[in-house]
C-alpha positions as a Markdown table, in Angstrom:
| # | Residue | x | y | z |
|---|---|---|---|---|
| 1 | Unk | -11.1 | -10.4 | -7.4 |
| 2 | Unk | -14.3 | -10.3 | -6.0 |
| 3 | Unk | -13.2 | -10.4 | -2.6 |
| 4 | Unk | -10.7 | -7.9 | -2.9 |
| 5 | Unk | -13.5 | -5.6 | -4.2 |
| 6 | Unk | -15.8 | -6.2 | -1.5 |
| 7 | Unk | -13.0 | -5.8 | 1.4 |
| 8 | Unk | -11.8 | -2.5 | -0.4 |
| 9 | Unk | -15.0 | -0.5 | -0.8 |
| 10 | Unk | -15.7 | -0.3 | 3.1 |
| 11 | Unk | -12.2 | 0.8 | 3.9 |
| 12 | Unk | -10.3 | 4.7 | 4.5 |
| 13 | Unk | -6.9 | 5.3 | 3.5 |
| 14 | Unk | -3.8 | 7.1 | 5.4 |
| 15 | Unk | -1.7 | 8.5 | 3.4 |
| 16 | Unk | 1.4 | 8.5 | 5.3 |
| 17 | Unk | 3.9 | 10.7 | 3.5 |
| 18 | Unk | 6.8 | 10.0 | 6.2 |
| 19 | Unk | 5.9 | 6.7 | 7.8 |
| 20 | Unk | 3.8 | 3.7 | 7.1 |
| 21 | Unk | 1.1 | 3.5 | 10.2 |
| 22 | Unk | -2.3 | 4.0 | 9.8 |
| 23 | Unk | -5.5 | 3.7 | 11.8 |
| 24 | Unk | -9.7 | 4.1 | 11.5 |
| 25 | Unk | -13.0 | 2.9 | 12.6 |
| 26 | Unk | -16.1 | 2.3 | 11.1 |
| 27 | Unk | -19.7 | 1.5 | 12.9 |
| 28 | Unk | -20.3 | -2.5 | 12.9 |
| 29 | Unk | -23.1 | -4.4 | 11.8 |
| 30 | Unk | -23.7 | -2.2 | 8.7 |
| 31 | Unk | -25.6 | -4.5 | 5.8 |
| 32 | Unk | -25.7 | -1.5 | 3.0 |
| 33 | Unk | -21.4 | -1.8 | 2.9 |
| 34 | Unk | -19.0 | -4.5 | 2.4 |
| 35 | Unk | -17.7 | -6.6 | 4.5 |
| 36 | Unk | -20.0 | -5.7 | 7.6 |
| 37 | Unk | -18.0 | -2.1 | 7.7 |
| 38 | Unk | -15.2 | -4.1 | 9.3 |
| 39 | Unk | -11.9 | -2.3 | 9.3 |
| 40 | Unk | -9.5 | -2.0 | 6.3 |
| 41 | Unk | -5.7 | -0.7 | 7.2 |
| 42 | Unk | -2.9 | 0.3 | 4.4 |
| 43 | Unk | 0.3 | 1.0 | 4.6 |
| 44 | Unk | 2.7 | 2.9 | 2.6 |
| 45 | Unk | 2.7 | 5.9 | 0.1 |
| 46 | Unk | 2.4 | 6.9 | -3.4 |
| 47 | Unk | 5.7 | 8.7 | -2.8 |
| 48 | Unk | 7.5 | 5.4 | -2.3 |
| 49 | Unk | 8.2 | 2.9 | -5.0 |
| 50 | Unk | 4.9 | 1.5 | -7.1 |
| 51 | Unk | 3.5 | -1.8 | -7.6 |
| 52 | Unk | 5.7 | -4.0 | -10.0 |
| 53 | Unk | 4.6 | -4.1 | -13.6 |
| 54 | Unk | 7.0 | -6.6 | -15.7 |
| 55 | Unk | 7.7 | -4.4 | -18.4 |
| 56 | Unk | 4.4 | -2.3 | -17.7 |
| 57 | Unk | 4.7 | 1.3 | -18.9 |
| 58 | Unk | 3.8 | 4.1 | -17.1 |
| 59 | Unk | 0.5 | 4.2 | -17.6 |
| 60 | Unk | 0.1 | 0.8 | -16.3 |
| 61 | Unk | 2.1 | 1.5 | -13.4 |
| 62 | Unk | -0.2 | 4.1 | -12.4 |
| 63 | Unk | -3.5 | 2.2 | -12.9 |
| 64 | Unk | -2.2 | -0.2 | -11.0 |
| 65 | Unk | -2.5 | 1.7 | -7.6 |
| 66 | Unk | -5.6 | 1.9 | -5.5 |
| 67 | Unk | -6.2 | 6.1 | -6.5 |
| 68 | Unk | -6.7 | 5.3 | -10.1 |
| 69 | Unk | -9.7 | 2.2 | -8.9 |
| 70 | Unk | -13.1 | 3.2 | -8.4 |
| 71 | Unk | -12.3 | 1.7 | -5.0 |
| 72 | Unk | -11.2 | 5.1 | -4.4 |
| 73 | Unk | -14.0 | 6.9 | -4.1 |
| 74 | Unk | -14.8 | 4.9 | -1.0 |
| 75 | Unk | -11.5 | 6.1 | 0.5 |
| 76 | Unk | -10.9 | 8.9 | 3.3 |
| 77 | Unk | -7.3 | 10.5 | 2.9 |
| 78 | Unk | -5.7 | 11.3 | 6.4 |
| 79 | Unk | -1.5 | 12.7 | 5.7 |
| 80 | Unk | 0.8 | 13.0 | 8.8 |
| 81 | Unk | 3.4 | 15.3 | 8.4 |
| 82 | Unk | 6.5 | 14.5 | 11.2 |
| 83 | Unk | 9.5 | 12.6 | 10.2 |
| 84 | Unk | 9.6 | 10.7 | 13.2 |
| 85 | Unk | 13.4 | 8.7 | 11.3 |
| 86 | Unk | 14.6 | 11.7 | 11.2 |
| 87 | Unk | 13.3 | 13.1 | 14.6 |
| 88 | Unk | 14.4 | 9.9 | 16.7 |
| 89 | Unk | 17.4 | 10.6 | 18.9 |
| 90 | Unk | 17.8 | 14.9 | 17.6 |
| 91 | Unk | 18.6 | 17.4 | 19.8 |
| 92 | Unk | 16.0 | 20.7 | 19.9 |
| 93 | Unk | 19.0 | 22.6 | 18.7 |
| 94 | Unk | 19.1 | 20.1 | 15.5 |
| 95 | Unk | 15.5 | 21.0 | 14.8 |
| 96 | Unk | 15.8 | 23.4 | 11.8 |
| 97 | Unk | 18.6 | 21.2 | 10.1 |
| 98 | Unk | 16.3 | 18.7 | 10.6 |
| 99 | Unk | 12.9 | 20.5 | 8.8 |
| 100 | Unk | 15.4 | 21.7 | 6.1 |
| 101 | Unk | 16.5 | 18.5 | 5.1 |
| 102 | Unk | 12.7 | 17.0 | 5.4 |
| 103 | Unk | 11.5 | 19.7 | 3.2 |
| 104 | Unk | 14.3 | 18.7 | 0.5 |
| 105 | Unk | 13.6 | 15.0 | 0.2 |
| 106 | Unk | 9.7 | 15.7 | 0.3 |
| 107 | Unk | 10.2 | 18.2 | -2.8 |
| 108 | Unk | 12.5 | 15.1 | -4.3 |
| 109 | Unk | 9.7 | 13.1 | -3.5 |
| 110 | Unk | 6.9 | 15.0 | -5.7 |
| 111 | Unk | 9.1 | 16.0 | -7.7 |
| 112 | Unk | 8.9 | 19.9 | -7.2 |
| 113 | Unk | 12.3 | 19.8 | -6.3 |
| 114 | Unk | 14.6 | 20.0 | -8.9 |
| 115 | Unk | 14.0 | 21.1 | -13.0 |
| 116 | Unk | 11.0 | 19.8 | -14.6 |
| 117 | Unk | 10.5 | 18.1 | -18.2 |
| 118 | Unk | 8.5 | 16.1 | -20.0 |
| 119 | Unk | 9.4 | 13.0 | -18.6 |
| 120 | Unk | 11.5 | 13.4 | -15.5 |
| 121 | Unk | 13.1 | 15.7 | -12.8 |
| 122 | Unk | 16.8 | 17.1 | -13.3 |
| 123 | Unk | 18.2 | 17.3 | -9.5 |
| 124 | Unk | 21.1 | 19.2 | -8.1 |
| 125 | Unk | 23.0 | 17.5 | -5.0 |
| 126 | Unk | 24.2 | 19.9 | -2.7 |
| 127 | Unk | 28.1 | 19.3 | -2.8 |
| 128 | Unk | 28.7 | 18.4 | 0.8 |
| 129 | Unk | 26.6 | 15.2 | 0.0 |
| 130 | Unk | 28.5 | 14.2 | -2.9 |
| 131 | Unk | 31.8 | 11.8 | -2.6 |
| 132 | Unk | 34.6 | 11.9 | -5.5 |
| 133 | Unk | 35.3 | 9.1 | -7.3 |
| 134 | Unk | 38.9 | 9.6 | -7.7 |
| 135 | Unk | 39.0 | 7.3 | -10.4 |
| 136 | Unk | 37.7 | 4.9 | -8.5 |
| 137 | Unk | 34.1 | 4.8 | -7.5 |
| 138 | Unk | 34.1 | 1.3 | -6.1 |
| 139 | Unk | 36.8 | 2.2 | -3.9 |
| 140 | Unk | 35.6 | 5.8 | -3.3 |
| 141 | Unk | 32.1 | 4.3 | -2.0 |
| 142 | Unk | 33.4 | 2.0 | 0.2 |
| 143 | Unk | 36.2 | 3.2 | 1.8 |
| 144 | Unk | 33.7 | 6.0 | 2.9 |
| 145 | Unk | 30.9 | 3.8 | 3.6 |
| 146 | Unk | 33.1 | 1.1 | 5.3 |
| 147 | Unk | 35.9 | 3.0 | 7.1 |
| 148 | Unk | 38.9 | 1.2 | 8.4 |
| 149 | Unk | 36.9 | -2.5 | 6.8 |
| 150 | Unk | 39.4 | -4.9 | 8.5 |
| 151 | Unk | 39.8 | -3.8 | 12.0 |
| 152 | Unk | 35.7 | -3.4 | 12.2 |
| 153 | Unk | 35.2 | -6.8 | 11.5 |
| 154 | Unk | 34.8 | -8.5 | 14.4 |
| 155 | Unk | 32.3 | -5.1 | 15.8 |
| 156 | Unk | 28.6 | -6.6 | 14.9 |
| 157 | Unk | 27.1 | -3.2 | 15.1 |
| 158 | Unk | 29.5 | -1.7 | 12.7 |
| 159 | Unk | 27.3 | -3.3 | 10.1 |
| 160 | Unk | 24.2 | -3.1 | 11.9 |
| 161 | Unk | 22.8 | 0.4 | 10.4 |
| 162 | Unk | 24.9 | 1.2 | 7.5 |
| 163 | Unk | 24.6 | 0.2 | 3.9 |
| 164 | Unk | 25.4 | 1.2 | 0.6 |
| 165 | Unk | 22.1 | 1.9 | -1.8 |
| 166 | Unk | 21.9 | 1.0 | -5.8 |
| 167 | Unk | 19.3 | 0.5 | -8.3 |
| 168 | Unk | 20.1 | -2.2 | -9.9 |
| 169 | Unk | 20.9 | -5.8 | -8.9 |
| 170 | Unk | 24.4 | -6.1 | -11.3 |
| 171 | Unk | 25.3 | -2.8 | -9.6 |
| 172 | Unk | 24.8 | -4.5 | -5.8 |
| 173 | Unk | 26.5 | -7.4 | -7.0 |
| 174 | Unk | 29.7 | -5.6 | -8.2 |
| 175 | Unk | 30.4 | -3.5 | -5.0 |
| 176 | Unk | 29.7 | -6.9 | -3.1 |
| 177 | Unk | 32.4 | -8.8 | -5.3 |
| 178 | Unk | 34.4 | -5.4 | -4.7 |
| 179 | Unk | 34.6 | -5.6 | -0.6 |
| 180 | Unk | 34.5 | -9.7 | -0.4 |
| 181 | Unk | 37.9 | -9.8 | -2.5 |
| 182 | Unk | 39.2 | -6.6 | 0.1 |
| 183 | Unk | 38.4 | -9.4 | 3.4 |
| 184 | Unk | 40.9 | -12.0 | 4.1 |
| 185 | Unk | 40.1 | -15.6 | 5.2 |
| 186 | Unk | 38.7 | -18.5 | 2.6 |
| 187 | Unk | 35.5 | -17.8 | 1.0 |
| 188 | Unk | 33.1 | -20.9 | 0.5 |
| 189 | Unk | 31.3 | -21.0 | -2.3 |
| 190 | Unk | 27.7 | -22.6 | -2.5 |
| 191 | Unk | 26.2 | -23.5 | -5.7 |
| 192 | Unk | 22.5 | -24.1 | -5.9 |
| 193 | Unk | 21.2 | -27.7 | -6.4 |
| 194 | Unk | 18.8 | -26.9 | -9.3 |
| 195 | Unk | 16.0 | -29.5 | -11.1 |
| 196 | Unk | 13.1 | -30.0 | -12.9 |
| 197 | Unk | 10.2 | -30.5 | -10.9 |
| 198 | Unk | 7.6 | -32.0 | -13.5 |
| 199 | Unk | 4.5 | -33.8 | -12.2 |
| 200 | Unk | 2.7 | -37.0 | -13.6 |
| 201 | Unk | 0.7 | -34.8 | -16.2 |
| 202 | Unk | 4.0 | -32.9 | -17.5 |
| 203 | Unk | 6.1 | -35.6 | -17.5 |
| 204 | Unk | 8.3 | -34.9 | -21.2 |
| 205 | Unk | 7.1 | -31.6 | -21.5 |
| 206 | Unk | 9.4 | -28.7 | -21.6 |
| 207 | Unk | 11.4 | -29.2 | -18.5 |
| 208 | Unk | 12.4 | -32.5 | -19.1 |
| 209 | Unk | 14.5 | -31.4 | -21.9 |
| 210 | Unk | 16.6 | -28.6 | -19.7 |
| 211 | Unk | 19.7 | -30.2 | -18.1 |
| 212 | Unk | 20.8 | -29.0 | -14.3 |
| 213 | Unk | 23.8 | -27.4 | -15.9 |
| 214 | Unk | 21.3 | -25.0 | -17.8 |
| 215 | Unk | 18.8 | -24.6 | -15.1 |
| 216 | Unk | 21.7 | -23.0 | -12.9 |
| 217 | Unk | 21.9 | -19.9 | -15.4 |
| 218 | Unk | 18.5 | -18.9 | -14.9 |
| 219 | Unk | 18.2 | -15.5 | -13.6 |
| 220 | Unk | 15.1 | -14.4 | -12.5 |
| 221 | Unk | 12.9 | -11.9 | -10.1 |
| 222 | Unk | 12.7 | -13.5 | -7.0 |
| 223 | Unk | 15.3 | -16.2 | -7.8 |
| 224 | Unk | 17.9 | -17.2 | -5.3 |
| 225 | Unk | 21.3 | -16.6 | -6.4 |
| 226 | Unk | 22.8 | -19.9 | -8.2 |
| 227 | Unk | 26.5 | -18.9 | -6.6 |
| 228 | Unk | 26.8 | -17.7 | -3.0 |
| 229 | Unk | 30.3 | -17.0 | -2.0 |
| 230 | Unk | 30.8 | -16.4 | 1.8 |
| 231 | Unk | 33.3 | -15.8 | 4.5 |
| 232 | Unk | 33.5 | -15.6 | 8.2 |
| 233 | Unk | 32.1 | -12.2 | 9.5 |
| 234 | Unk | 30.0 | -11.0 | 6.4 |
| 235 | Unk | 27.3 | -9.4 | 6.9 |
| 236 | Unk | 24.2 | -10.8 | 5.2 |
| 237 | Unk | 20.5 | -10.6 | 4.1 |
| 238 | Unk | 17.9 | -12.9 | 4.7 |
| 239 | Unk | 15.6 | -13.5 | 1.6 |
| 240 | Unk | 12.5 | -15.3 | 3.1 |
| 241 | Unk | 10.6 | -15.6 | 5.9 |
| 242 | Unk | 11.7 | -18.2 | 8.3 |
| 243 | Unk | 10.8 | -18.0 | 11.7 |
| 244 | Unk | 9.4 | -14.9 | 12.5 |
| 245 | Unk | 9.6 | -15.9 | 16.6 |
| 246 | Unk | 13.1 | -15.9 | 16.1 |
| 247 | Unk | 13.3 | -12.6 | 13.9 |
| 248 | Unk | 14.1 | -14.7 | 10.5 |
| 249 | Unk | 11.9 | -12.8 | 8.0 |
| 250 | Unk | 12.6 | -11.5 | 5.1 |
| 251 | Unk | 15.2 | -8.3 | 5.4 |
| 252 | Unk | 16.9 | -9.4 | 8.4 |
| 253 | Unk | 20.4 | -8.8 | 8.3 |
| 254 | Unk | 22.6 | -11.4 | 10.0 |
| 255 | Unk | 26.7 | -11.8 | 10.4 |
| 256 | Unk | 28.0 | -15.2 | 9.1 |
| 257 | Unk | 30.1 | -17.0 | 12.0 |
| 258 | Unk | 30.6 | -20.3 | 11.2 |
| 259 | Unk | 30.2 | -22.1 | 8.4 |
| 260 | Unk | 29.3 | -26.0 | 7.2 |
| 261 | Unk | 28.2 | -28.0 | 4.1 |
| 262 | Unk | 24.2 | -28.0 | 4.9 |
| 263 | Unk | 23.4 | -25.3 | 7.3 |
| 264 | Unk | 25.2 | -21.9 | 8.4 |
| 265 | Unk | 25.6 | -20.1 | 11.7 |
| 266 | Unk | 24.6 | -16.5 | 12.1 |
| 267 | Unk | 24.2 | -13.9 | 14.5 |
| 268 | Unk | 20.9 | -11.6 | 14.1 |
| 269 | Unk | 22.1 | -8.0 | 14.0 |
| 270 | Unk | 18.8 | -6.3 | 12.9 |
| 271 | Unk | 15.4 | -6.4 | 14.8 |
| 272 | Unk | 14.5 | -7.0 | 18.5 |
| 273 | Unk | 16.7 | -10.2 | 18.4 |
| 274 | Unk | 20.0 | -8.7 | 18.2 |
| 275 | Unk | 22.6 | -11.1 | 18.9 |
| 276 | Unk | 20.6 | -13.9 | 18.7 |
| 277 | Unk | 22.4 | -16.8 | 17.6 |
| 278 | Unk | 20.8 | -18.4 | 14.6 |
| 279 | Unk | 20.9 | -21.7 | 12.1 |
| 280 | Unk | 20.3 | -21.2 | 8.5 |
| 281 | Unk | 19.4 | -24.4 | 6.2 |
| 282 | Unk | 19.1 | -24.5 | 2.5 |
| 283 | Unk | 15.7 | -24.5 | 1.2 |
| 284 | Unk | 14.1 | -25.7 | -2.0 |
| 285 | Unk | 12.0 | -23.0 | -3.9 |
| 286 | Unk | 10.3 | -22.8 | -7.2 |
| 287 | Unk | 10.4 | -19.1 | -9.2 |
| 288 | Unk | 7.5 | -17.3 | -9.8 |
| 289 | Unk | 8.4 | -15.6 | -12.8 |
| 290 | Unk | 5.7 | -16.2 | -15.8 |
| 291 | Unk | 8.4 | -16.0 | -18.1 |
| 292 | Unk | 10.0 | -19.6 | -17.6 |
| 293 | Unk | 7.5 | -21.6 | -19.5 |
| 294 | Unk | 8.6 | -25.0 | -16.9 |
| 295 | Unk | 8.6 | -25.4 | -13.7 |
| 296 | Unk | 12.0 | -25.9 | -11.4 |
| 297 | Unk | 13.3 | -26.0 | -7.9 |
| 298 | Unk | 16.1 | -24.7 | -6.9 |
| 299 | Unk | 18.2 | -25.7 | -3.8 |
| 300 | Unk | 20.1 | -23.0 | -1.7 |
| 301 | Unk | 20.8 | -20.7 | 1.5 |
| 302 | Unk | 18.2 | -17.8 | 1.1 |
| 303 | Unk | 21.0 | -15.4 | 2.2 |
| 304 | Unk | 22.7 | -12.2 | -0.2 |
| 305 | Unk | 25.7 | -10.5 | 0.8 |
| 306 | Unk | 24.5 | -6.9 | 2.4 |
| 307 | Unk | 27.6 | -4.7 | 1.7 |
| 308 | Unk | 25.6 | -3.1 | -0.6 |
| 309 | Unk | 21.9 | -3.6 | -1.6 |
| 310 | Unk | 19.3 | -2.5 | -4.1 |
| 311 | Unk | 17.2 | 0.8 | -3.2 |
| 312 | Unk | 14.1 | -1.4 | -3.8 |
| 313 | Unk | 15.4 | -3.8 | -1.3 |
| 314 | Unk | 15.7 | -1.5 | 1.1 |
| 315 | Unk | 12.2 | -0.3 | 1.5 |
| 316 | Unk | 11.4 | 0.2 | 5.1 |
| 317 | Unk | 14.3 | -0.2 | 6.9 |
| 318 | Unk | 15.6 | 2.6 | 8.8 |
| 319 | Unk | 19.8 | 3.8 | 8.6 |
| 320 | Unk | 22.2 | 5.8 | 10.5 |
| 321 | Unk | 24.6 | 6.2 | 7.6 |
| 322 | Unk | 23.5 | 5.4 | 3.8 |
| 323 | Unk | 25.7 | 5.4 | 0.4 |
| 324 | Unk | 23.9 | 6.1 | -2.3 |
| 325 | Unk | 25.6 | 4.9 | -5.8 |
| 326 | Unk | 24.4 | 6.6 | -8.8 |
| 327 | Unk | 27.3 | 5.0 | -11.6 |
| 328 | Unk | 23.5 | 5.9 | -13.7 |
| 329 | Unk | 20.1 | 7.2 | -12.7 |
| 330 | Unk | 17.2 | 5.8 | -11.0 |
| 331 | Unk | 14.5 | 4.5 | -13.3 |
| 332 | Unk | 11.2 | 4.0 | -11.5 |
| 333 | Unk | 9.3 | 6.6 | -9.6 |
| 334 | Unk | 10.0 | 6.6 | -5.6 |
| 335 | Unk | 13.5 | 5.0 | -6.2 |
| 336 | Unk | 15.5 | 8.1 | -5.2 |
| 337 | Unk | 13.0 | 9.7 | -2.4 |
| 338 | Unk | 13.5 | 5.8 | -1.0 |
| 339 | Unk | 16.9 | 6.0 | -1.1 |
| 340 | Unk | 17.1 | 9.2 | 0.8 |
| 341 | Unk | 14.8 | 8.6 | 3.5 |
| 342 | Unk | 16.6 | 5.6 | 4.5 |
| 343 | Unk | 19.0 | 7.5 | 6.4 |
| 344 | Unk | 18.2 | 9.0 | 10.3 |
| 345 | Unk | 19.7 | 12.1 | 10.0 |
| 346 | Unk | 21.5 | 14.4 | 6.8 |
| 347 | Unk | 24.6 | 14.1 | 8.0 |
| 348 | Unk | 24.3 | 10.3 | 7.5 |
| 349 | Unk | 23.5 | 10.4 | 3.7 |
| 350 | Unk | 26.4 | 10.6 | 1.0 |
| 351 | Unk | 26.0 | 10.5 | -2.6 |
| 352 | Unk | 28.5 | 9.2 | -5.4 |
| 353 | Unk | 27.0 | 10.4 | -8.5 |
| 354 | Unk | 28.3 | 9.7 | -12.4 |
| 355 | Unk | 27.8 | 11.0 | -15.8 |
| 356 | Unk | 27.6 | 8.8 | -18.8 |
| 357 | Unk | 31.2 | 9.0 | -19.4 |
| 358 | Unk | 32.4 | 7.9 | -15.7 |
| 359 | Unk | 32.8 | 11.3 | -14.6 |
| 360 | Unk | 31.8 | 12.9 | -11.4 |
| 361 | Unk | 29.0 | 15.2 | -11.3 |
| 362 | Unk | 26.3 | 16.5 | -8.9 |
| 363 | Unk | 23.5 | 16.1 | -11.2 |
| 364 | Unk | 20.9 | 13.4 | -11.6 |
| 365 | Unk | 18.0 | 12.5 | -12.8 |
| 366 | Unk | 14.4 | 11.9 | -10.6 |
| 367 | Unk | 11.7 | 9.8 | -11.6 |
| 368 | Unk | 8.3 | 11.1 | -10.4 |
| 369 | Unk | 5.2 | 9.9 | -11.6 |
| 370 | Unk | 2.9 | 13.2 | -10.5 |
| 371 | Unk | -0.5 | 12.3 | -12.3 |
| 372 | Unk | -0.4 | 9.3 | -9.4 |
| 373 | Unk | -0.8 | 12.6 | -7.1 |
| 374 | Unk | -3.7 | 14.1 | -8.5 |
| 375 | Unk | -6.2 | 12.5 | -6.3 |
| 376 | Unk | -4.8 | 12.1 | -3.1 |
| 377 | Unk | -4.7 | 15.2 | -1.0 |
């Protein structure tokens, strides 16, 4: 902690409301500051989803940022305002679309657009956004998101910028369920090799009393999925950081070609290694959730089905068309202005929005924390 405090005191802060660079300079060989007056670069916004709390409340969500340290006084506040996502490839004539639509999600993402209460924002979607259910949301989402599924399949840029956007994981995991059961062709399944991994000095301690079968129900944050199903032509997420020479960090998305027992073929269709034909093994990794009072390894591919993904998940990635899946609201601050920004252009974003009884409706709610505001411009 002490060297975090050190580093932080010397450096300046841009605030990037529409992108994540940032740049600065200090004069060297100062004694009098931190760190030598070496420079300090952050990314990000308060506009975008905050630091993780497990089951912090909001007040501890907000202290958690840099603004509410006394770091802060130390900081230099720099904003850029061009959407350069939504400016990349747009005609001049598409210019005042293009501001309109800026303007919108920046007033989602303060929260001044929209009806204001005590402990959210009530937001109307403009109706050419919205898609009907019909009944059927799962069907409704991805028959728009995913037109004509079957004869797309073997195209590996249909799936290279498109993606459907939920908050929650069981939500992501239901629509990916939804379109895997609409592909034809076997499906592997892959279960997770899952064990106790007790040292010398915990040998008969808790972990030695869990058996394999219960270790595999073990859900947690940062947990790789106990059941992978795949099959031929799926897109797919990578979950760590492999080879970054290669492109195989964590976020690239990938189309499954062939598959065996021990490794998996995959073609990159994300980053500057598009096409790039890739291996993926299994790897053996240990959760970092506090919560599970023992220590385990689990054995699997780091890979998720993309189909659909969590808004969270998404952070940073950039999208030509974007499906955003409301069945309820958001329920952290930044979730829906991330959701919305995802996309290149307005015409690119569609919403499917539900009430509490399953009923279509162009209302929803924003979370915006705006104290975390107060100090930043």
């Amino acid at each position: 902690m002490k060297r975090q405090c050190s580093i932080s005191t010397a450096l300046k802060l841009l605030i990037v409301h529409l992108g994540t660079s940032c740049c600065f300079s200090y004069n060297d060989g100062r004694l009098d500051i931190p760190f030598g007056g070496k420079v300090v670069v952050l990314g990000e916004d308060f506009r975008q989803i905050l630091p993780v709390i497990p089951k912090g409340t909001r007040q501890e969500v907000v202290h958690s940022t840099i603004n509410s340290s006394s770091l802060w006084d130390f900081c230099e506040v720099l904003t850029l305002t061009t959407n350069m996502r939504l400016l990349s490839g747009s005609n001049a004539s598409d210019i005042v679309e293009i501001r309109a639509f800026s303007e919108w999600v920046l007033g989602i993402s303060d929260g001044s657009m929209g009806e204001n209460n005590d402990l959210d924002v009530t937001l109307n979607v403009p109706h050419d956004l919205l898609i009907p259910s019909c009944g059927d949301p799962h069907s409704a989402i991805v028959t728009h998101m995913y037109p004509d599924l079957l004869h797309n399949m073997t195209d590996l840029s249909f799936f290279k910028d498109r993606a459907i956007l939920a908050p929650t994981n069981a939500i992501v995991d239901a629509l990916n369920d939804y379109v895997m059961d609409l592909i034809p062709g076997e499906e592997n399944t892959y279960l997770s090799c899952d064990s106790a991994c007790n040292d010398g000095a915990n040998a008969g301690g808790p972990g030695d009393l869990h058996t394999p079968e219960f270790l595999n129900t073990i859900t947690a944050s940062g947990l790789l999925a106990h059941k992978l199903g795949l099959k031929v032509g799926v897109p797919v997420m990578l979950l760590r950081n492999i080879d970054q020479n290669l492109g195989l960090c964590n976020g690239t998305c990938l189309i499954i070609t062939r598959m065996g027992t021990y490794v998996l073929e995959a073609k990159v269709i994300s980053g500057s290694n598009i096409n790039q034909k890739v291996f993926i093994p299994r790897l053996s990794l240990a959760p970092s959730d506090k919560k599970i009072p023992f220590n385990f390894q689990r054995r699997q591919f780091p890979l998720a089905l993309s189909f659909a993904m969590t808004i969270n998940k998404s952070q940073g990635q950039s999208l030509t068309q974007v499906g955003l899946y409301l069945p309820h609201s958001v329920f952290s601050h930044g979730q829906l202005y991330v959701a919305m920004s995802r996309v290149t252009s307005r015409k690119g974003l569609k919403i499917l929005l539900l009430d509490e009884d399953g009923d279509d409706t162009d209302v929803t709610t924003n979370v915006v924390y705006k104290e975390v505001f107060q100090n930043v411009r």
